[in-house]
C-alpha positions as CSV (number, residue, x, y, z in Angstrom):
1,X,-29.4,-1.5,-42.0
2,X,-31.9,-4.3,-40.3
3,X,-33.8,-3.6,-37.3
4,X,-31.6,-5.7,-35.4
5,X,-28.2,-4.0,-35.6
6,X,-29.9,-1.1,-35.4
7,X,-31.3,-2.3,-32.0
8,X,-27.6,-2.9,-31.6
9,X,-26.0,-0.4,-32.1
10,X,-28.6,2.1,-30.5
11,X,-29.3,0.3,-27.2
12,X,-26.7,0.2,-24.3
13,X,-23.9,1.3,-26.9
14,X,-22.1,3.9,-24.6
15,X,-22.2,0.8,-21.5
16,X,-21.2,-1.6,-24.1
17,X,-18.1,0.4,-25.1
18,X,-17.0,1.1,-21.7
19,X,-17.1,-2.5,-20.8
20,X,-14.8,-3.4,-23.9
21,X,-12.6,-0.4,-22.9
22,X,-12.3,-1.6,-19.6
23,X,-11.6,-5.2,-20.7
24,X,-8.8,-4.1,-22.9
25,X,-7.5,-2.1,-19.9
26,X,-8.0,-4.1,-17.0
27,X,-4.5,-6.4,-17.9
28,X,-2.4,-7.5,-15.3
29,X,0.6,-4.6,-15.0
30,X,-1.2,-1.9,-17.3
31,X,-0.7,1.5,-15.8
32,X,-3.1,4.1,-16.4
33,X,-3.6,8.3,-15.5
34,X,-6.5,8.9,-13.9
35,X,-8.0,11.7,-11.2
36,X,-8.7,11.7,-7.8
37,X,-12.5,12.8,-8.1
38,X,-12.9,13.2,-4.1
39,X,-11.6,12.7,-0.9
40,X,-13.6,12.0,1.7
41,X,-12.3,12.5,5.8
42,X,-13.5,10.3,8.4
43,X,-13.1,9.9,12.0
44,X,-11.5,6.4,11.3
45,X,-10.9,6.0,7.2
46,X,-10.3,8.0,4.6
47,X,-11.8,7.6,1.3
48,X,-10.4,8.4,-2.2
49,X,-12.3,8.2,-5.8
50,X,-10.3,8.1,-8.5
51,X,-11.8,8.6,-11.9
52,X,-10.8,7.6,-15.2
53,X,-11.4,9.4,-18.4
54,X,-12.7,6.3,-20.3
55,X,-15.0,5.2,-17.3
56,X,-17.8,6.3,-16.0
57,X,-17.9,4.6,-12.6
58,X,-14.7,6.0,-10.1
59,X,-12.0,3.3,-8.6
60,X,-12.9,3.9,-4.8
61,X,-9.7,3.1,-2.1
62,X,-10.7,3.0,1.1
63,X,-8.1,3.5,4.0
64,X,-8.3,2.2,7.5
65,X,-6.3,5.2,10.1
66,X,-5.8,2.6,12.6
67,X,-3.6,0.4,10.2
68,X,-0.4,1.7,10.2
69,X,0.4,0.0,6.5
70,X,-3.1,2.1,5.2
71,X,-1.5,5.1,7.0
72,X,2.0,4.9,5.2
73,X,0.0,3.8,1.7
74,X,-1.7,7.6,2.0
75,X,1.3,9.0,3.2
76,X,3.3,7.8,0.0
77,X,0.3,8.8,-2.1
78,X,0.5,12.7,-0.7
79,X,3.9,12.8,-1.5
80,X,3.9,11.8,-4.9
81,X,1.6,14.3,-5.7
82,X,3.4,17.3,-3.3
83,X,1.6,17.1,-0.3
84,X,1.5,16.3,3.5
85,X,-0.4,13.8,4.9
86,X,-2.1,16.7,6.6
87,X,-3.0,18.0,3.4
88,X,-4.8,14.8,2.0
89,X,-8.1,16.5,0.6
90,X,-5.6,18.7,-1.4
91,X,-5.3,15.4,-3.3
92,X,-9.2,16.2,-5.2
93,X,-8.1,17.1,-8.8
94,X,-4.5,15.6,-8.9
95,X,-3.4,13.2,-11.4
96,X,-2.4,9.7,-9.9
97,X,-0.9,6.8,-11.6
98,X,-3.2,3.3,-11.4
99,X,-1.7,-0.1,-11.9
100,X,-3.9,-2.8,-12.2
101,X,-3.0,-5.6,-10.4
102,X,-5.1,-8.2,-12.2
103,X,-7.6,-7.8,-9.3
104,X,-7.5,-4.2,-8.7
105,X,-6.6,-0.4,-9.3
106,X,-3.7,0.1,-7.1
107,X,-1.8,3.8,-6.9
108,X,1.2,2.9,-8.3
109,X,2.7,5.2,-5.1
110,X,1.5,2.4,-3.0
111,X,3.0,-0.1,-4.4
112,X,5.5,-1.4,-1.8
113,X,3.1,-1.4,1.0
114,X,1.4,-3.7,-0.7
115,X,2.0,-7.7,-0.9
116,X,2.9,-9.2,-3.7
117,X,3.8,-5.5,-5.8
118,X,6.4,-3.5,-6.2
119,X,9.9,-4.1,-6.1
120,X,11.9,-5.9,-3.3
121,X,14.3,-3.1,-2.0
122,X,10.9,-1.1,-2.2
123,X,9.0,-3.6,-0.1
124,X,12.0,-3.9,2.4
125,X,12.0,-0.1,3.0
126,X,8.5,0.3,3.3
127,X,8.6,-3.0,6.3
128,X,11.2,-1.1,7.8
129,X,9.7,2.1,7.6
130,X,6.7,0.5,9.5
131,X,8.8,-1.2,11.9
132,X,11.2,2.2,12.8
133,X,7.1,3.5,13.6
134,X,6.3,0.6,15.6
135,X,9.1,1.0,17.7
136,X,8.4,4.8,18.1
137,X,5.5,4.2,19.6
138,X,6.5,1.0,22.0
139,X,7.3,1.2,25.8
140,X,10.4,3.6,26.9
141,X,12.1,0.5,28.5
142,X,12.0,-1.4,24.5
143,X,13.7,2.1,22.7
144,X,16.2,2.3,25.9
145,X,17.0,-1.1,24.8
146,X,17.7,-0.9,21.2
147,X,19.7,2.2,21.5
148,X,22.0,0.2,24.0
149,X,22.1,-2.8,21.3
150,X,22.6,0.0,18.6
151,X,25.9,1.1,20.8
152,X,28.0,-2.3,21.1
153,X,31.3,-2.8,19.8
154,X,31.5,-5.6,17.3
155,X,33.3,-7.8,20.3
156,X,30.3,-7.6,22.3
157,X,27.9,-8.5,18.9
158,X,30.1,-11.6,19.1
159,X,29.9,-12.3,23.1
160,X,25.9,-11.5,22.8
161,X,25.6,-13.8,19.1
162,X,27.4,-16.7,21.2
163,X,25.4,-16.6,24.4
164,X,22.1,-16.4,22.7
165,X,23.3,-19.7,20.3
166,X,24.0,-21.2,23.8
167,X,20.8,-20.2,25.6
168,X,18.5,-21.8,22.5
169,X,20.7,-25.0,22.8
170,X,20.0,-25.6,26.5
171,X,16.0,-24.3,25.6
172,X,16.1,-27.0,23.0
173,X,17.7,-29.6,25.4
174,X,15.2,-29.0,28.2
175,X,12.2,-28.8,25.6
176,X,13.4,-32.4,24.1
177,X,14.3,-33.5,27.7
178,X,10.8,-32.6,29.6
């Protein structure tokens, strides 16, 4: 063997590997087992590591607990493993399935909270999931509402359909008018 690919093949071989292992991973849709290393608990964000066997550097997720959508991302992430949300840092040392996304490792339990993944019954249950919490947590006079629009009769869908058609056609006259 010549000096060179002995220079090769001793220098930066471990870092070398890695990066073709991660190259061969990191396709679009590849889905691969790796474990959450740490979780870290913050006053307004939670932190997760996630660490692959092949890699020596750990995906890190960070998630915002003023965003609703990073809230219900977690959530789904504790119950695929068997926990509570309460119980996040139970998550260190649990196996979790990571899709790459062609940008990024993604929990594949967060898939339909996030755009342009996961399928789209998924992603309509997860908006309206957010939206049933958004309305939990509106003004009493907004939930009195909907639970009065929840209790019509089919007639009065109709009479309510036909006067809100009539009340955008005289808004639209008066906008095109003035």
């Amino acid at each position: 063997m010549s000096e060179t690919e002995s220079q090769l093949t001793n220098a930066n071989a471990p870092s070398e590997y890695e990066h073709l292992k991660r190259k061969r991973k990191e396709t679009a849709g590849t889905v691969e087992l790796a474990e959450v290393a740490d979780v870290w608990v913050g006053d307004d964000q939670i932190v997760c590591r996630f660490q692959f066997d092949w890699a020596t550097e750990p995906v890190r997720r960070t998630y915002d607990l003023d965003s609703d959508r990073d809230v219900a991302r977690l959530e789904r992430l504790c119950e695929a493993s068997g926990f509570a949300f309460e119980q996040v840092t139970h998550l260190e040392g649990a196996l979790v399935e990571l899709e790459y996304t062609g940008t990024e490792w993604l929990p594949a339990p967060e898939a339909a909270y996030t755009e342009g993944q996961g399928s789209a019954l998924e992603t309509f249950r997860a908006e309206w999931r957010l939206l049933v919490r958004e309305v939990a947590h509106s003004p009493a006079f907004l939930r009195r509402g909907i639970q009065r629009l929840r209790g019509l009769s089919t007639t009065q869908w109709i009479i309510v359909v036909i006067l809100v058609k009539k009340i955008a056609i005289v808004a639209l006259l008066a906008h095109m008018l003035l």
